[in-house]
N, CA, C and O of each residue as an XYZ file, in Angstrom:
680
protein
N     -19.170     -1.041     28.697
C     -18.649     -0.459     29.910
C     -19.031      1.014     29.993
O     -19.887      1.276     30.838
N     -18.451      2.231     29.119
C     -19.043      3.293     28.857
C     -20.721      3.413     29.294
O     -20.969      4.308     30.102
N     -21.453      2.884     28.991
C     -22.956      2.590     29.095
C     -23.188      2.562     30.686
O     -23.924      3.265     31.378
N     -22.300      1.495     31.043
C     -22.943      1.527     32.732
C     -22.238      1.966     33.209
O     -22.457      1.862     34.416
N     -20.927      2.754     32.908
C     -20.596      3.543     33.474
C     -21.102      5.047     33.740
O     -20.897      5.739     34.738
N     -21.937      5.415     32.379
C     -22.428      6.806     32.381
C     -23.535      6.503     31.253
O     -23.515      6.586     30.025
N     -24.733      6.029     32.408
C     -26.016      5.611     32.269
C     -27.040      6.837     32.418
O     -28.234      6.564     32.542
N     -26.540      8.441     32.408
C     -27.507      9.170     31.978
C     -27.134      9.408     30.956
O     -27.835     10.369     30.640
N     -26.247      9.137     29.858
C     -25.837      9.536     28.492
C     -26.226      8.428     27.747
O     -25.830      8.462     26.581
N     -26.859      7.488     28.056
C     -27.365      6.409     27.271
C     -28.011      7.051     25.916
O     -27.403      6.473     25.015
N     -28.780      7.802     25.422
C     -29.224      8.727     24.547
C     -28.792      8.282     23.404
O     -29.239      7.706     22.412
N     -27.085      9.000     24.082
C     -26.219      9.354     22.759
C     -25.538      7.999     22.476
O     -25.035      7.831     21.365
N     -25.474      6.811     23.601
C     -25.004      5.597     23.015
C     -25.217      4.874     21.190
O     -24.364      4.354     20.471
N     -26.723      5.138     20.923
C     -27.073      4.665     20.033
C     -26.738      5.196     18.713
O     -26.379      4.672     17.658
N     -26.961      6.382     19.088
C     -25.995      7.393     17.703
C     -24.443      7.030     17.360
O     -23.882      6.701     16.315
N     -24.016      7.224     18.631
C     -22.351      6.555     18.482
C     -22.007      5.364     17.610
O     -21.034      5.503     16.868
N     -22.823      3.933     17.587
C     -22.736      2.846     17.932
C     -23.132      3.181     15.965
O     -22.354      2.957     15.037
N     -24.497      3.732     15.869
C     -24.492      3.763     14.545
C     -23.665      4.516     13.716
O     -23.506      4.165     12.547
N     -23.077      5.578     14.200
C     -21.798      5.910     12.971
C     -20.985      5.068     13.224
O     -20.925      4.113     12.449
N     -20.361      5.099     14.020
C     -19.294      3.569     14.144
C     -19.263      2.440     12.991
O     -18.484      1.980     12.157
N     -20.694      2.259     13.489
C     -21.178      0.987     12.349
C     -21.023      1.673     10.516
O     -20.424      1.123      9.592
N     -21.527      2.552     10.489
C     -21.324      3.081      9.135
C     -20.062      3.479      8.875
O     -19.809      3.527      7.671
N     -19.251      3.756      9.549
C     -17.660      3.918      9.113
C     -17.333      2.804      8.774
O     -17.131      2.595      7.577
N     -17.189      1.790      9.704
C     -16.491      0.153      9.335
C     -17.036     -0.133      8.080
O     -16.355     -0.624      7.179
N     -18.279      0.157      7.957
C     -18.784     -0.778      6.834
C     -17.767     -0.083      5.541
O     -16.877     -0.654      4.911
N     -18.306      1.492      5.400
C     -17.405      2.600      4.472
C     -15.640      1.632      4.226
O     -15.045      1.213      3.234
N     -15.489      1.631      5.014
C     -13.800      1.083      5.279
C     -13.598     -0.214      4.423
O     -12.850     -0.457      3.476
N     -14.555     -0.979      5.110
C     -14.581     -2.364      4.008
C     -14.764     -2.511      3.098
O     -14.195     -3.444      2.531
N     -15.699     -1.655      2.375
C     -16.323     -1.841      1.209
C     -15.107     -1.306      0.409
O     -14.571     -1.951     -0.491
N     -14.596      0.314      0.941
C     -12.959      0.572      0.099
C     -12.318     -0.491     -0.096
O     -12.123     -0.958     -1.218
N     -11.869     -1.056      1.095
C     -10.639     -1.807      1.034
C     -10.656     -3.077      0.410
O      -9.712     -3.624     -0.159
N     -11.985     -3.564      0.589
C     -12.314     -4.477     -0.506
C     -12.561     -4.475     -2.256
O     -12.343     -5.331     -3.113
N     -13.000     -3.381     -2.302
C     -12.786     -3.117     -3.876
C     -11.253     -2.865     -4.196
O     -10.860     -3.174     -5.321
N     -10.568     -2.450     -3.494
C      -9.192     -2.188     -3.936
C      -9.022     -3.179     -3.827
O      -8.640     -3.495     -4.954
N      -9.008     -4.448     -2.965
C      -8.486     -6.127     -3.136
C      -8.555     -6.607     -4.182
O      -7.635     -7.015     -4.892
N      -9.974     -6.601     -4.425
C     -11.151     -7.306     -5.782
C     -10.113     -6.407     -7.090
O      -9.111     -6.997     -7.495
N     -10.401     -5.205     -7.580
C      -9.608     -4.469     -8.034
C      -8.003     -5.024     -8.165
O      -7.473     -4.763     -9.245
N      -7.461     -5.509     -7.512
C      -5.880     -6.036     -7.504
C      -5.951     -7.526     -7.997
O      -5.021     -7.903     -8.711
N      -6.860     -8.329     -7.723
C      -6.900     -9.562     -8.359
C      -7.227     -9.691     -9.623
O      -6.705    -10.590    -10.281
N      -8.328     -8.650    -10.304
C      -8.655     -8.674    -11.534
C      -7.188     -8.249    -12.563
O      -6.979     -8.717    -13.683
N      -6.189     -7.133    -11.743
C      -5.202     -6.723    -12.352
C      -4.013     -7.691    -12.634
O      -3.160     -7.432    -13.484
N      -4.007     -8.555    -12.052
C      -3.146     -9.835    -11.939
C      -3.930    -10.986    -12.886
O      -3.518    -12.122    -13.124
N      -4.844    -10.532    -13.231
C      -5.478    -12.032    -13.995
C      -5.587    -11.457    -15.681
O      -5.892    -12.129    -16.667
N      -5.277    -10.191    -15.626
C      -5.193     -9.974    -17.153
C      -4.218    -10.280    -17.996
O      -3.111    -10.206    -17.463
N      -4.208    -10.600    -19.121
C      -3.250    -11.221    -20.205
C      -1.645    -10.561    -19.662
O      -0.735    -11.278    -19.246
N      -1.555     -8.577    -19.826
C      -0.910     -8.221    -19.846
C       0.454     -8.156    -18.613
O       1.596     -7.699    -18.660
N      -0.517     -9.008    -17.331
C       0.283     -8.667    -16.505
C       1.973     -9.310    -16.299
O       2.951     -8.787    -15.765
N       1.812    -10.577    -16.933
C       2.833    -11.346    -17.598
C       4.063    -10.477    -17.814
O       5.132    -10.325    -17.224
N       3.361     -9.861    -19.126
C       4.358     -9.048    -19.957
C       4.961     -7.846    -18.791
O       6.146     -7.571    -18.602
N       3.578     -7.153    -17.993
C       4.510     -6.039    -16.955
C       5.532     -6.837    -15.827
O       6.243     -6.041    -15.215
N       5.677     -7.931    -15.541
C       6.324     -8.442    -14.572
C       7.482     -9.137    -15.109
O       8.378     -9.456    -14.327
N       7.601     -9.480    -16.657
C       9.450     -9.386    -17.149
C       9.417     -8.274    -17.580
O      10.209     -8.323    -18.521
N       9.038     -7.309    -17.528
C       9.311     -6.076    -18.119
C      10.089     -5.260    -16.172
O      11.031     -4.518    -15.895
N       9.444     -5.689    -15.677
C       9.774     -4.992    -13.918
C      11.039     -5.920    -13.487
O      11.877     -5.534    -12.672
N      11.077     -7.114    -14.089
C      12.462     -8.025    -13.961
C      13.665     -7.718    -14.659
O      14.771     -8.093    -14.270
N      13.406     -6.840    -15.989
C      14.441     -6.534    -16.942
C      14.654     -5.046    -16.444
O      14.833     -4.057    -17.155
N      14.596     -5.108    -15.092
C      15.133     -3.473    -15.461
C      16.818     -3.233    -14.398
O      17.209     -3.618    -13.296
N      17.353     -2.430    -15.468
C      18.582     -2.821    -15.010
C      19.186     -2.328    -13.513
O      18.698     -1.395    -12.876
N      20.156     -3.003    -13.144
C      20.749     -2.052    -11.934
C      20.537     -3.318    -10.765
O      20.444     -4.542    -10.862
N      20.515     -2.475     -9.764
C      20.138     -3.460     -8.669
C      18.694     -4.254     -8.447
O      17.781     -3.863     -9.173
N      18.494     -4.978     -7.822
C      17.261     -5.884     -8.009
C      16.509     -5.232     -7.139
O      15.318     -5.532     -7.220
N      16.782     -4.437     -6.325
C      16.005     -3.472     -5.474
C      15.142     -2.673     -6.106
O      13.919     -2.541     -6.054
N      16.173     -2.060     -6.835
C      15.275     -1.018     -7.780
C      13.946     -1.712     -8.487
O      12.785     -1.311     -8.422
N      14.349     -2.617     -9.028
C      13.578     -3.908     -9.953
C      12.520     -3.870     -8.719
O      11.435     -3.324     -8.919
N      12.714     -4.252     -7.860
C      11.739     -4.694     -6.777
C      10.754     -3.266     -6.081
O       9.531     -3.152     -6.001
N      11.780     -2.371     -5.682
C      10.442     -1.112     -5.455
C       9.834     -0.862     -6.749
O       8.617     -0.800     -6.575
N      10.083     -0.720     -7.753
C       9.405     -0.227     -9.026
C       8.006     -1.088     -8.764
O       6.929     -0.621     -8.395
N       8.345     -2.570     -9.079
C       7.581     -3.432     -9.120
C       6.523     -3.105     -8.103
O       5.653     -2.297     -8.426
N       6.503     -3.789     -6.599
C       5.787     -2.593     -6.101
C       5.088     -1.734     -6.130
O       3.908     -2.035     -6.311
N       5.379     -0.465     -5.994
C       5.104      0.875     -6.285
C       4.256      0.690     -7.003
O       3.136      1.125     -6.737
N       4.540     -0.138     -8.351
C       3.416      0.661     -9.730
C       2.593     -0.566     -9.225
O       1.756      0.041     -8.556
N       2.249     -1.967     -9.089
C       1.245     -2.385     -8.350
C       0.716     -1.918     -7.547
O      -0.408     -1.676     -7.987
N       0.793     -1.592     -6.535
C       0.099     -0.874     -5.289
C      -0.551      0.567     -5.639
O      -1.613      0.895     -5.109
N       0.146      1.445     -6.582
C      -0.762      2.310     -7.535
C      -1.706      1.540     -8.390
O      -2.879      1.911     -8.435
N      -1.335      0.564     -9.036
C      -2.858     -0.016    -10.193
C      -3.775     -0.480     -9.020
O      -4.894     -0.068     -9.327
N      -3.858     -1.182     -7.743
C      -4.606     -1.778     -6.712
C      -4.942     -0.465     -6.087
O      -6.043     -0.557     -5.546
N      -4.269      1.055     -5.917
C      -4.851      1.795     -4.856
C      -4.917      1.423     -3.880
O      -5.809      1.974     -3.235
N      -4.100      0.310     -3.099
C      -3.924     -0.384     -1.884
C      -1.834     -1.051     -1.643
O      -1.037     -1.828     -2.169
N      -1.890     -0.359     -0.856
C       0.217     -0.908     -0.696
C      -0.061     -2.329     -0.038
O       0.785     -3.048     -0.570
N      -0.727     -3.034      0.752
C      -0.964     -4.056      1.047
C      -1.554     -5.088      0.023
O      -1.224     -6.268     -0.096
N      -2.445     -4.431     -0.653
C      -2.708     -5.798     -1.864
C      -1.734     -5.503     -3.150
O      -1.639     -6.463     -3.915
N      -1.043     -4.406     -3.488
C       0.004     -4.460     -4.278
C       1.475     -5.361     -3.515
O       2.035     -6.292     -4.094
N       1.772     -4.986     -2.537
C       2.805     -6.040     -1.677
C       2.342     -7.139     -2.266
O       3.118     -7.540     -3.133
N       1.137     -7.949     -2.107
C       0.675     -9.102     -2.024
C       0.751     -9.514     -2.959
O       1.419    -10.547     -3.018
N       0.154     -9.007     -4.215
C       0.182     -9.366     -5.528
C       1.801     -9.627     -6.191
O       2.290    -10.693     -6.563
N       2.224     -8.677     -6.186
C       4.180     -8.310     -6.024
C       4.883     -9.239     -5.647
O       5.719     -9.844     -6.318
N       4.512     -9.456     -4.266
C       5.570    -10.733     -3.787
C       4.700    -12.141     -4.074
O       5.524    -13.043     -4.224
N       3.572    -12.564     -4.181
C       3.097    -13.494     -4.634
C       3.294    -13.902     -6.064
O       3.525    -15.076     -6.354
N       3.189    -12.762     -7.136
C       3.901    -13.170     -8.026
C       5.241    -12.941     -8.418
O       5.493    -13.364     -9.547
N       6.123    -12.425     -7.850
C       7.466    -12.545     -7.711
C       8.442    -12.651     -7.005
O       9.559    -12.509     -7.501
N       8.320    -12.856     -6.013
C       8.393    -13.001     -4.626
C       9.466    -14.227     -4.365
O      10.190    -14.027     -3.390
N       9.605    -15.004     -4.812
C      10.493    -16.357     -5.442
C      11.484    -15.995     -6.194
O      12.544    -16.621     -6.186
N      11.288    -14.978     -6.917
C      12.378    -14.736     -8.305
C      12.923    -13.766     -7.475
O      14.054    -14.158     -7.186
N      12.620    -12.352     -6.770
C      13.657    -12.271     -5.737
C      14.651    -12.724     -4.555
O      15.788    -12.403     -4.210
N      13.890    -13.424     -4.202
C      14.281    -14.292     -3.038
C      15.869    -14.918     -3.592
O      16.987    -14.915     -3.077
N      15.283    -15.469     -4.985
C      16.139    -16.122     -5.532
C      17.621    -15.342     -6.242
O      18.657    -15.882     -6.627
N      17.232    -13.878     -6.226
C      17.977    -13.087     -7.041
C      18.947    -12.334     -5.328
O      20.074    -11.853     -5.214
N      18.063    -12.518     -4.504
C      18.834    -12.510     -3.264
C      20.036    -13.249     -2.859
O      21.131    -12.803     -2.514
N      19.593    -14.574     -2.976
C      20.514    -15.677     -2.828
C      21.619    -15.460     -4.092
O      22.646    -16.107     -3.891
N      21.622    -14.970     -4.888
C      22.149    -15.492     -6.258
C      23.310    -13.855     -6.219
O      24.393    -13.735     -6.791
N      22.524    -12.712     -5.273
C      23.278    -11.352     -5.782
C      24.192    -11.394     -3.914
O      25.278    -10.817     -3.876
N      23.816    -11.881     -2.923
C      24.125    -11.420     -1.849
C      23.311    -10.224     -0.860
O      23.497     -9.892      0.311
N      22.745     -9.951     -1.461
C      21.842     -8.725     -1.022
C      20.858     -9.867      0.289
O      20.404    -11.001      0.136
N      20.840     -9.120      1.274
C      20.188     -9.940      2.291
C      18.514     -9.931      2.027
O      17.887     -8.889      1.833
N      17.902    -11.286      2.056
C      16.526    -10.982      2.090
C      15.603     -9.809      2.737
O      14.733     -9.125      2.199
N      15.972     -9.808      3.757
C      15.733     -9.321      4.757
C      15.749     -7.362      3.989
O      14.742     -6.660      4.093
N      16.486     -7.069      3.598
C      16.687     -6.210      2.782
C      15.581     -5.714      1.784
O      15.112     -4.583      1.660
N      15.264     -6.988      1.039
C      14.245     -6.959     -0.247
C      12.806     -7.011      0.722
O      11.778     -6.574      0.204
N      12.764     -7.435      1.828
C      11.294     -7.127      2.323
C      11.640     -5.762      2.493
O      11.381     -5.098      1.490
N      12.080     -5.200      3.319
C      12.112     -4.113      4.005
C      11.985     -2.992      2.492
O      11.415     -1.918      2.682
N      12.380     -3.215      1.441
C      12.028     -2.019      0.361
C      10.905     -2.435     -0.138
O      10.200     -1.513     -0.549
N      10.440     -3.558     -0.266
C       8.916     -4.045     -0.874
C       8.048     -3.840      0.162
O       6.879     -4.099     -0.123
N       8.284     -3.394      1.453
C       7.363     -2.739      2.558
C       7.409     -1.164      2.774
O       6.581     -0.494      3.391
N       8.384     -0.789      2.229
C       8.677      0.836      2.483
C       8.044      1.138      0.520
O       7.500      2.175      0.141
N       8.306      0.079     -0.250
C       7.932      1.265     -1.582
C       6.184      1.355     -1.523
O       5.355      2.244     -1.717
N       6.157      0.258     -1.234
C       4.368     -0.202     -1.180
C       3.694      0.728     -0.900
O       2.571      0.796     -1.400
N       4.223      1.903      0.126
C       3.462      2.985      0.652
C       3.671      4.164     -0.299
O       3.430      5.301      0.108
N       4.193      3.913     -1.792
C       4.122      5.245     -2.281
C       3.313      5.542     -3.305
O       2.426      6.396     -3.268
N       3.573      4.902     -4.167
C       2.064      5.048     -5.229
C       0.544      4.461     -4.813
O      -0.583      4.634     -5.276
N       0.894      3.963     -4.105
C      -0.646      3.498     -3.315
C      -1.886      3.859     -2.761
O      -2.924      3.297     -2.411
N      -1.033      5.930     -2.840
C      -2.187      6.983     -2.582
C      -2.392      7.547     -3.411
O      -2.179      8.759     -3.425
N      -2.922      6.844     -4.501
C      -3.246      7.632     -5.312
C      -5.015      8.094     -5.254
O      -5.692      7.537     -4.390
N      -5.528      8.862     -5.964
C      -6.990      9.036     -5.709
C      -8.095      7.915     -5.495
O      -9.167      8.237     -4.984
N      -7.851      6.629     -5.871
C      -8.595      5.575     -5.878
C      -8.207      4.982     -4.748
O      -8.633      3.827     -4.746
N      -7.575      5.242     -3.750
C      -7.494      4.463     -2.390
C      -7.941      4.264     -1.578
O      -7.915      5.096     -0.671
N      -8.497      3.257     -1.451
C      -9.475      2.971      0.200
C      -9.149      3.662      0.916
O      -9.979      4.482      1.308
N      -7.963      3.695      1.392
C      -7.915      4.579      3.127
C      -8.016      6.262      2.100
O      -8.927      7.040      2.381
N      -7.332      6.507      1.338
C      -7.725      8.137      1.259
C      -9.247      8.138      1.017
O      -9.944      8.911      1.675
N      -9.722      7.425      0.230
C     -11.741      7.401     -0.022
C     -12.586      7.574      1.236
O     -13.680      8.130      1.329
N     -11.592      6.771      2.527
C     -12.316      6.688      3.520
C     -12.257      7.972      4.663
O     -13.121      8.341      5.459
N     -10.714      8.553      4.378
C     -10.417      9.422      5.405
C     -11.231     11.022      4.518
O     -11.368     12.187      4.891
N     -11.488     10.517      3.652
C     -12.012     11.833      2.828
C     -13.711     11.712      3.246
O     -14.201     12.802      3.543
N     -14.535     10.681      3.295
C     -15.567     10.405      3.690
C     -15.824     10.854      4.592
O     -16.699     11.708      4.740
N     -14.767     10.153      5.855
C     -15.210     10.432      7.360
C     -14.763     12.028      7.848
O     -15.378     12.515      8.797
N     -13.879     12.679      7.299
C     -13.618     14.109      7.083
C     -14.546     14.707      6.710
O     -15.238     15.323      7.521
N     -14.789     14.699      5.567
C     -16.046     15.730      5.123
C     -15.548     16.132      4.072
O     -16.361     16.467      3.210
N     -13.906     16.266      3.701
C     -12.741     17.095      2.580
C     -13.216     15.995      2.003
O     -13.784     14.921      2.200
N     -12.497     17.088      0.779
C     -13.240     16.701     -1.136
C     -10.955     16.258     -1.263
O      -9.955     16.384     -0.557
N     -11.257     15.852     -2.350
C      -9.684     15.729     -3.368
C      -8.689     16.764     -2.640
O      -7.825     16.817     -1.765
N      -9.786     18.014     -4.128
C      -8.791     19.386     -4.089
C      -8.340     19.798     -2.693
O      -7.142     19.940     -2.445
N      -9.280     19.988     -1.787
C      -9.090     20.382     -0.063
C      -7.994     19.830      0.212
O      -7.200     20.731      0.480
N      -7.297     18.401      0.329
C      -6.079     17.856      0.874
C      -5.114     16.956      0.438
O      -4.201     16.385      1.034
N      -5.583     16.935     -1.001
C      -4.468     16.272     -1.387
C      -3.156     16.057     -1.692
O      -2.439     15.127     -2.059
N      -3.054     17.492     -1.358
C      -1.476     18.379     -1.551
C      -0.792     17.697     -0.225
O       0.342     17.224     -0.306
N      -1.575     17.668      1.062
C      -0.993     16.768      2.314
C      -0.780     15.797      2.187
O       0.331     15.318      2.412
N      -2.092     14.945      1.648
C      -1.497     13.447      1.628
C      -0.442     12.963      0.584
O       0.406     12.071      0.605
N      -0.768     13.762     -0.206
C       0.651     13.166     -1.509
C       1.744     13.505     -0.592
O       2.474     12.532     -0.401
N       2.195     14.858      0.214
C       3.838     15.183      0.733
C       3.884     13.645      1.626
O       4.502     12.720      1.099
N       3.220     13.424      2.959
C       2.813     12.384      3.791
C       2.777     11.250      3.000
O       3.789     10.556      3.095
N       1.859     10.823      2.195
C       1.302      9.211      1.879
C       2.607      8.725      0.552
O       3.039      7.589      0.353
N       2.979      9.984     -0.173
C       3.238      9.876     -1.337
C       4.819      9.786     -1.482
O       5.512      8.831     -1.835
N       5.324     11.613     -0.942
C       6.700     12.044     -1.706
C       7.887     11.046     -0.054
O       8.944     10.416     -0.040
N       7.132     11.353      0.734
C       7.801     10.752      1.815
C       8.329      9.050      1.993
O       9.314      8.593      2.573
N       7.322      8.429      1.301
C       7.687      6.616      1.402
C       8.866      6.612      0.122
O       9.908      5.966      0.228
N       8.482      7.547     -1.260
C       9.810      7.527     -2.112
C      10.869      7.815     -1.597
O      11.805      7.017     -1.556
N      10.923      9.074     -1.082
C      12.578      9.491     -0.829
C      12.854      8.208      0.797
O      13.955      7.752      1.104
N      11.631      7.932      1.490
C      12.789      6.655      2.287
C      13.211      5.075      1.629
O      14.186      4.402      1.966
N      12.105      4.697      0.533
C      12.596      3.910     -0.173
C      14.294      3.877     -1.069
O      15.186      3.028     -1.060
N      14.182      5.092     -1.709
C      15.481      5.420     -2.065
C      16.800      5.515     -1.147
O      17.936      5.208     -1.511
N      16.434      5.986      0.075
C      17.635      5.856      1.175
C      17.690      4.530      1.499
O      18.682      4.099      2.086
N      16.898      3.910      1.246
C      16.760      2.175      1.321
C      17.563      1.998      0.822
O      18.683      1.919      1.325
N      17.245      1.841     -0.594
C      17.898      0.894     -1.226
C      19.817      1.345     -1.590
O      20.758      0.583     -1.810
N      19.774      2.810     -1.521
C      21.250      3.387     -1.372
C      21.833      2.054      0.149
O      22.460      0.997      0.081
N      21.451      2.538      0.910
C      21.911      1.774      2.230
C      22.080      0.410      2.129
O      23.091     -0.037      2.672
N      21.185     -0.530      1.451
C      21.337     -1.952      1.738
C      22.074     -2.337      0.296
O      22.528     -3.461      0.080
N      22.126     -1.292     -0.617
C      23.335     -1.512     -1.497
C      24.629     -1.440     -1.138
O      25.484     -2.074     -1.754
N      24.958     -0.550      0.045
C      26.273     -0.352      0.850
C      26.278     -1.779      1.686
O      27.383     -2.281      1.891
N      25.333     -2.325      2.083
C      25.225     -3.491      2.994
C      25.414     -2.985      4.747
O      26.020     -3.310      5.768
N      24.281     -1.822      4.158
C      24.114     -1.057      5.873
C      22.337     -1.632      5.729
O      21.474     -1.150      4.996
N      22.223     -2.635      6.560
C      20.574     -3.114      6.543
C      20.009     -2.505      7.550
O      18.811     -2.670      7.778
C-alpha cells in the first residue's frame, strides 16, 4: 500500500524491506537459540535434582513456584521458554499443590507469568541481544536501564504477588 501510495519514494522501498528482513531474521535466530538453549537445560541429568530441590523449598508454594521460574527463565535467557519448561515440568505438581493448599490456580499462573519476567534479562537474552543489535548500544551503555525495567521491577511485582494472593486478594 505505502508503495502505491507514494510511488516517487519507491527508491527507498527496497532498503526498508531489506532491514526489516534482517531484523526478523536477527530476532529469530535469538529467540531460537534461547528455546534450543532451554531444552538442552531440561534434558540434563541435573535438572531432576534442581526441580525437588525448587519443590523443597519452604513456605508458600508461590514462593516455590516464582523461584522455580525465575531461575529457569535466567538459565534459558528467555521468560517464555523458562514459563514453558517450569510449568511443563511442574506444572501438575502445582496445580496439584493448589488444589491440596487452597491457593487459587489462577493465582499460581499469574506469579509464574509475572516472575518469568525477572531473571530472564539477563545478558544472554534474545530480546536484550536483539534490542542491543538494532540500537547500536553495547552491554555497558544500558544495562543499568534494562535491569531497573526488565529486571528489579517484575521482582518487586512478583513479591506484591505473592504477599496478595497469600492474603487471598487475587
Amino acid at each position: 500500500m505505502s508503495m502505491i501510495t507514494n510511488p516517487g519514494k519507491y527508491q527507498g522501498f527496497t532498503k526498508s524491506l531489506t532491514n526489516g528482513a534482517v531484523s526478523s531474521i536477527t530476532a529469530n535466530i535469538n529467540t531460537s537459540a534461547a528455546v534450543g538453549f532451554g531444552t538442552i537445560v531440561r534434558a540434563v541429568p541435573g535438572f531432576q535434582s534442581l526441580t525437588n530441590l525448587l519443590l523443597g523449598i519452604k513456605g508458600s508454594p508461590l514462593i516455590s513456584e516464582a523461584v522455580a521460574v525465575n531461575l529457569l527463565a535466567g538459565a534459558t535467557g528467555s521468560a517464555s521458554g523458562g514459563m514453558g519448561i517450569a510449568l511443563e515440568a511442574l506444572g501438575a505438581k502445582y496445580y496439584q499443590l493448589a488444589l491440596e493448599t487452597g491457593i487459587s490456580p489462577a493465582a499460581f499462573h499469574r506469579i509464574a507469568s509475572l516472575s518469568s519476567g525477572g531473571l530472564d534479562t539477563l545478558p544472554h537474552n534474545g530480546a536484550v541481544l536483539t534490542l542491543l543489535a538494532v540500537t547500536g548500544l553495547t552491554h555497558k551503555d544500558s544495562y543499568i536501564d534494562i535491569f531497573i525495567t526488565s529486571v528489579a521491577l517484575p521482582v518487586v511485582a512478583t513479591i506484591a504477588a505473592i504477599i496478595l494472593s497469600s492474603l487471598g486478594i487475587y
